[in-house]
C-alpha positions as CSV (number, residue, x, y, z in Angstrom):
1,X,0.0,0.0,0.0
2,X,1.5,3.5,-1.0
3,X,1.7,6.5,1.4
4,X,-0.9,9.0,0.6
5,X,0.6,12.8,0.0
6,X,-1.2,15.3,1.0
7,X,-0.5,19.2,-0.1
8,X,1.2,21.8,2.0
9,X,-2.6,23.6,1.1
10,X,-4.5,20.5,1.8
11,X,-2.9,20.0,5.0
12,X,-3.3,23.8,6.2
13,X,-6.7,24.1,5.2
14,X,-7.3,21.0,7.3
15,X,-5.6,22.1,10.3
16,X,-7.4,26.1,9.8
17,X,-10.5,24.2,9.7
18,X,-10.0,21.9,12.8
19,X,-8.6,24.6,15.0
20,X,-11.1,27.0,13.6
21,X,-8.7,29.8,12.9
22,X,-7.5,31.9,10.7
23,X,-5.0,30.8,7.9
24,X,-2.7,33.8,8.1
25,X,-2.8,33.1,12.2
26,X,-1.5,29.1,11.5
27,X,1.5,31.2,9.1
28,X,2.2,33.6,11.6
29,X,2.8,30.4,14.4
30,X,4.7,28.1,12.0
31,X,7.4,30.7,11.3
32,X,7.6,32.3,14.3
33,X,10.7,30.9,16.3
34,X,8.8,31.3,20.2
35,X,6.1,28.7,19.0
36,X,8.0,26.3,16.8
37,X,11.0,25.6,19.1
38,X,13.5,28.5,17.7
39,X,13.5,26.2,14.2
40,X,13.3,28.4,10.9
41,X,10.9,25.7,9.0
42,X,11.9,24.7,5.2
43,X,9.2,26.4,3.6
44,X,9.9,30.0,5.2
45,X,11.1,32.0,2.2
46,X,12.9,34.9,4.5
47,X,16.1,31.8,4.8
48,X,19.4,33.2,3.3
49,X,21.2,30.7,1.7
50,X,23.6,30.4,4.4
51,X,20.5,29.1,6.8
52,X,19.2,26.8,4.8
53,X,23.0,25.1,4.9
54,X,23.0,25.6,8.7
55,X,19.9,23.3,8.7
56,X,20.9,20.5,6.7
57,X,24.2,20.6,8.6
58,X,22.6,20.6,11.7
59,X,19.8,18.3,10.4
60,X,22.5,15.9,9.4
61,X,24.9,16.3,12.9
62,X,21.2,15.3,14.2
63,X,21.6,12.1,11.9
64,X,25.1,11.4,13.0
65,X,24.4,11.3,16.6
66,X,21.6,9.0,16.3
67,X,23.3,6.6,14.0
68,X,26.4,7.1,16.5
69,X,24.2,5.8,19.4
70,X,22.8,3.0,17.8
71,X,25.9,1.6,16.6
72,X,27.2,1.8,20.4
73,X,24.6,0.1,21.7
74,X,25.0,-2.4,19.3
75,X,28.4,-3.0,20.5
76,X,27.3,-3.1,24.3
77,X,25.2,-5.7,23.0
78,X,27.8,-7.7,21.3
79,X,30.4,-8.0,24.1
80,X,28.1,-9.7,26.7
C-alpha cells in the first residue's frame, strides 16, 4: 500500500478548519521561532542561503548522533 501525500494547502486548510482559525494566524505560528522551538521551518522564504545550509548541517549532525548511538549500543550488546 502507498503512502498517501497530501499538499502543504490541503494540510493547512485541514488544520485552519479543525482549530477554527484563521490561515494567516496558523503562518504567523509556524514561522515564528517562540512557538516552533526556535526552528526556521523549510518552507519559510525569508532563509538566506547560508540558513538553509546551517539546517541540513545541523539536520545531518542530528543524523550522525543517532546513528552514532545506535551503533554503540550495538556494540554493548555484542560484548556480553
Amino acid at each position: 500500500m502507498k503512502a498517501r501525500l497530501f499538499t502543504e494547502e490541503f494540510k493547512k486548510k485541514s488544520v485552519v478548519e479543525e482549530l477554527d482559525i484563521r490561515a494567516d494566524l496558523l503562518s504567523k505560528w509556524r514561522n515564528n521561532p517562540l512557538y516552533n522551538a526556535g526552528y526556521l521551518l523549510a518552507d519559510n522564504p525569508k532563509l538566506s542561503e547560508g540558513q538553509l545550509k546551517i539546517r541540513r548541517l545541523e539536520k545531518e549532525l542530528r543524523e550522525i548522533k543517532l546513528e552514532s548511538e545506535i551503533l554503540k549500543k550495538h556494540w554493548a550488546f555484542l560484548q556480553k
